[in-house]
C-alpha positions as CSV (number, residue, x, y, z in Angstrom):
1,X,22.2,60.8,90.6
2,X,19.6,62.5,92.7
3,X,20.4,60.3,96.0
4,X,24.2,61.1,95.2
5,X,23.8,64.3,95.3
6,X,21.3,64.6,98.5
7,X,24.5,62.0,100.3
8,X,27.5,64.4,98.9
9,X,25.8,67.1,101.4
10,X,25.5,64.5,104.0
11,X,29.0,63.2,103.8
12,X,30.8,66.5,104.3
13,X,28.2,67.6,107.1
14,X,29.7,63.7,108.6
15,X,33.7,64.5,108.4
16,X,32.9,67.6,109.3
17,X,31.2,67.1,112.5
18,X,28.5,68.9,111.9
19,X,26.1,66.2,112.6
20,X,23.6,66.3,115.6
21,X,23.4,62.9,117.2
22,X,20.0,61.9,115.5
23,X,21.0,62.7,112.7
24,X,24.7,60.8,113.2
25,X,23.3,58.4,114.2
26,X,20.9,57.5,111.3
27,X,24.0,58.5,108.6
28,X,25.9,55.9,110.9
29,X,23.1,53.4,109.8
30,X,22.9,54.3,106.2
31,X,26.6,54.1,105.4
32,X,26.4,50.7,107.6
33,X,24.5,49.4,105.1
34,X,24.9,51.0,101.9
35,X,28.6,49.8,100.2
36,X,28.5,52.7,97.7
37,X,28.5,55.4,100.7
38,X,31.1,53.5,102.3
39,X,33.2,53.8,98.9
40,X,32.5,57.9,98.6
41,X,33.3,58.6,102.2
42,X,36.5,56.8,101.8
43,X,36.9,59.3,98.7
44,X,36.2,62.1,100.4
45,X,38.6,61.4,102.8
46,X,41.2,61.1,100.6
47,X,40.7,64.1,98.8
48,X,40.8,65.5,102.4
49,X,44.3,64.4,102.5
50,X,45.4,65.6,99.6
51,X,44.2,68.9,100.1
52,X,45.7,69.4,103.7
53,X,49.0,69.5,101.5
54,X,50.3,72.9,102.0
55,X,50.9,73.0,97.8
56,X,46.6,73.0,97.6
57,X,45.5,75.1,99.9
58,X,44.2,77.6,97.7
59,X,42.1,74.4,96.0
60,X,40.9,73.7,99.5
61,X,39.8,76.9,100.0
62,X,37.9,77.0,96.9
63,X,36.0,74.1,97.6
64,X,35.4,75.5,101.3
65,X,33.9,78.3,99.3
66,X,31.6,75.8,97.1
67,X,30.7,74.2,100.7
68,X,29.4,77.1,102.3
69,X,27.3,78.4,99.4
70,X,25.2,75.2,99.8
71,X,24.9,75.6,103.2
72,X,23.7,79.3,103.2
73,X,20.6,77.9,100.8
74,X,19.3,74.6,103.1
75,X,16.7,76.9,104.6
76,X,14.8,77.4,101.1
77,X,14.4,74.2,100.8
78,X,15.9,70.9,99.3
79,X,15.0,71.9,95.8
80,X,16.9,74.6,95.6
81,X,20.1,72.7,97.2
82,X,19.7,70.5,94.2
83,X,19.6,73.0,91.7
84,X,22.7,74.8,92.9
85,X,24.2,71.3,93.7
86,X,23.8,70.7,89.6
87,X,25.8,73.8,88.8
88,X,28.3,73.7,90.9
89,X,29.1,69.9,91.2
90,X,28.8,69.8,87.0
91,X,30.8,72.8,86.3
92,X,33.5,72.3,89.3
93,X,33.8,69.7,92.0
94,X,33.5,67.1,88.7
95,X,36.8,69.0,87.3
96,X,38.3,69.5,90.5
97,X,37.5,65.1,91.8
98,X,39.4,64.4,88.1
99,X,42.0,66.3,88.9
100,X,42.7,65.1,92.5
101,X,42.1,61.5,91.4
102,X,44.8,61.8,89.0
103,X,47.0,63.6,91.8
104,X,46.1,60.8,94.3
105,X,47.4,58.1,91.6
106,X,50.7,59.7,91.3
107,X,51.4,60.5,94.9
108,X,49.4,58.3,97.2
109,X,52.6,55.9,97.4
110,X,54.9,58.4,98.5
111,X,52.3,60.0,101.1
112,X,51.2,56.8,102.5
113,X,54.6,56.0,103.2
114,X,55.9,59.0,104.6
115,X,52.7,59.4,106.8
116,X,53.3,55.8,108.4
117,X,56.7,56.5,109.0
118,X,55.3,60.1,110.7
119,X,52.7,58.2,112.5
120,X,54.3,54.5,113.6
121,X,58.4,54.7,113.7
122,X,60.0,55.8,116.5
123,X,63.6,54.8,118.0
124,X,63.6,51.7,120.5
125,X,64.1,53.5,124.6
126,X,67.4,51.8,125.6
127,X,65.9,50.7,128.5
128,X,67.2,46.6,128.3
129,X,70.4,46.0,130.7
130,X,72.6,43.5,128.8
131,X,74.1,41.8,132.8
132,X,77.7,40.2,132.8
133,X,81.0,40.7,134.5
134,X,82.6,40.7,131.7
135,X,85.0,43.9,130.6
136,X,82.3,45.1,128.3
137,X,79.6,46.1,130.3
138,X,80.8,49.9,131.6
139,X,81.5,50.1,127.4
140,X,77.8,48.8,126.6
141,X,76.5,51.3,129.2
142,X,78.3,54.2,127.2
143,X,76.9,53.1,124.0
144,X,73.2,53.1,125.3
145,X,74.0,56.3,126.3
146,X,75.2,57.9,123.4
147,X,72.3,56.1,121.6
148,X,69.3,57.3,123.9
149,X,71.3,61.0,123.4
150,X,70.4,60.2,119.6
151,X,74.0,59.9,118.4
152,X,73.8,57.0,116.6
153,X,77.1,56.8,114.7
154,X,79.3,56.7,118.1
155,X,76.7,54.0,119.3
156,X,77.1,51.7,116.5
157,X,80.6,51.7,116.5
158,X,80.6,50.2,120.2
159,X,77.3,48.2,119.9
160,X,79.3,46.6,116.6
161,X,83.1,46.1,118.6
162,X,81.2,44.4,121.3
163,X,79.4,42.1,118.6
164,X,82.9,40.7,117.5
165,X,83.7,39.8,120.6
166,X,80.6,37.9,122.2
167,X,78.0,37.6,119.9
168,X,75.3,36.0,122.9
169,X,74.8,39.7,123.0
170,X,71.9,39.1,120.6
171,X,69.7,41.9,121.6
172,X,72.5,44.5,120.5
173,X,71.8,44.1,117.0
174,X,68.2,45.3,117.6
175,X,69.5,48.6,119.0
176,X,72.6,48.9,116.1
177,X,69.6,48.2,113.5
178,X,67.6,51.1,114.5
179,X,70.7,53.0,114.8
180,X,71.5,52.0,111.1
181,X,68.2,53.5,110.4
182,X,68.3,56.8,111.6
183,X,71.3,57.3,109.9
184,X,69.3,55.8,106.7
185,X,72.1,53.2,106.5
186,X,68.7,50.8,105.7
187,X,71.0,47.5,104.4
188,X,72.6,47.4,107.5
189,X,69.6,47.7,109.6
190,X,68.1,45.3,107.7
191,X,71.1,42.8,108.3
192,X,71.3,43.3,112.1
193,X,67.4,42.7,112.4
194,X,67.3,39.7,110.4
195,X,70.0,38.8,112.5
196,X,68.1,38.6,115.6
197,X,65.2,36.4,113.3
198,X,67.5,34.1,111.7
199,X,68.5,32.9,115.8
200,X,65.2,32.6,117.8
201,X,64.3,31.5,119.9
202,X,64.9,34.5,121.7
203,X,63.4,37.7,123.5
204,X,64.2,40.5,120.7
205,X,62.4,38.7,117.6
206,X,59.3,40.7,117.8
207,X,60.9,44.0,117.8
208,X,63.1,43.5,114.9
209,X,60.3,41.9,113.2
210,X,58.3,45.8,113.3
211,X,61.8,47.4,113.0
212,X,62.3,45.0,109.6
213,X,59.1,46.1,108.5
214,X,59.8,49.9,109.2
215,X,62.6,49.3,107.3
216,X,61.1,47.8,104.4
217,X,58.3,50.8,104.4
218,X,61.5,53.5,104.4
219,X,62.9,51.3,101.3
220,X,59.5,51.3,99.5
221,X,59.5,47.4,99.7
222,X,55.7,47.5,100.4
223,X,55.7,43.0,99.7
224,X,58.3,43.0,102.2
225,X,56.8,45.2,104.7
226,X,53.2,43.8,104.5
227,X,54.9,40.0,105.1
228,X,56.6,41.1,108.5
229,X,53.4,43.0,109.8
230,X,51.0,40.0,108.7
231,X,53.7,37.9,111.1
232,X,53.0,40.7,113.8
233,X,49.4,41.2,112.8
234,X,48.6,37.4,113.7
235,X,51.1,37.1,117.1
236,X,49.5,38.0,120.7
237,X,52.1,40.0,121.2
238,X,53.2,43.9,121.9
239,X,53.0,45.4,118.1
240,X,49.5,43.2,116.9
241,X,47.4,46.4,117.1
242,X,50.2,48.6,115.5
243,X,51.0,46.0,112.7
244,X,46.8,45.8,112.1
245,X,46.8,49.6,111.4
246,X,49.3,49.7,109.2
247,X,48.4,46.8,106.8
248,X,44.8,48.5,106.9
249,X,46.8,51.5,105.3
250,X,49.1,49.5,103.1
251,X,46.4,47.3,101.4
């Protein structure tokens, strides 16, 4: 209990950044080789999230409060940050861990999703030119530009009347599937990006692939999400570094 308790003070000086680089750099090789530090830093961190919700503040604070009165004794020696480390970790930070352990169970799923839509989803640029002389192209043009103004309901009904009519337009479903989603229309995104899957060979599979999985993530379909980022996750190609993160955060 003793080396926990010496680490706790370590670990917060660590996220903090309060470290100097000696001393960094030998935390660095303790947690490196210590699986048990590993596991409490990762719990610290989440409790970090959870706090940064607006809702606890006043719990952060409190804590903040808890953290600074162990700093202001260091100078008197380590003895003494143990003995107010046993009153204050026994009679508080014990409560307070239960407590945000319980809150992390019931909410992580719902944070973790909304945080890797926050942090990874973002419209397809319209930036692919769909060439042809047919009577359709001066229409496609318009819908691009309705879509890359953001409105997406004007878009989708051009994108979808030029679908009826020549379907080689393949790459159009990508950009009426993210359409779909920003107007949370997420069955019909998920048809037109499974769409472009279901005929590959061609150039568009790898974006609706991560726009699939996006959509799976806003559905809470975390199986379904986790399959299409594993495919993306073990490509070469544009979204491996993306999908990597995200299963990182999803398993």
């Amino acid at each position: 209990m003793r080396q926990d308790l010496e680490y706790t003070v370590f670990i917060e000086r660590y996220l903090r950044g309060e470290m100097g680089p000696d001393e960094y750099s030998w935390f660095e090789k303790e947690i490196e080789g210590n699986l048990h530090l590993r596991n409490e830093i990762e719990l610290h961190k989440k409790i970090d999230i959870v706090l940064s919700d607006s809702d606890m503040i006043a719990l952060k604070n409190q804590l903040d409060l808890i953290h600074q009165e162990i700093e202001e004794v260091t100078e008197i020696g380590q003895g003494a940050i143990r003995k107010i480390y046993r009153r204050v970790y026994y009679s508080a930070t014990a409560l307070v861990v239960g407590v945000l352990l319980f809150t992390l169970y019931l909410t992580n799923r719902n944070f973790t999703t909304n945080q890797l839509i926050e942090k990874f989803y973002e419209p397809n640029v319209a930036s692919v030119t769909f060439r042809g002389n047919d009577s359709n192209e001066n229409l496609l043009a318009h819908a691009m530009d309705l879509y890359n103004k953001k409105e997406y309901k004007q878009a989708i009904q051009i994108f979808e009347s030029i679908l009826q009519s020549d379907k080689s337009k393949i790459g159009l479903n990508l950009y009426s599937g993210i359409s779909y989603l920003e107007i949370k229309e997420y069955e019909q995104a998920n048809k037109r990006f499974q769409r472009i899957i279901d005929n590959k060979p061609n150039p568009f599979v790898e974006s609706a692939t991560w726009y699939l999985g996006m959509c799976y993530i806003m559905t809470e379909n975390q199986d379904k999400a986790i399959e299409q980022f594993e495919i993306l996750a073990n490509s070469d190609g544009f979204y491996k570094k993306n999908a990597r993160k995200i299963l990182r955060r999803m398993k």
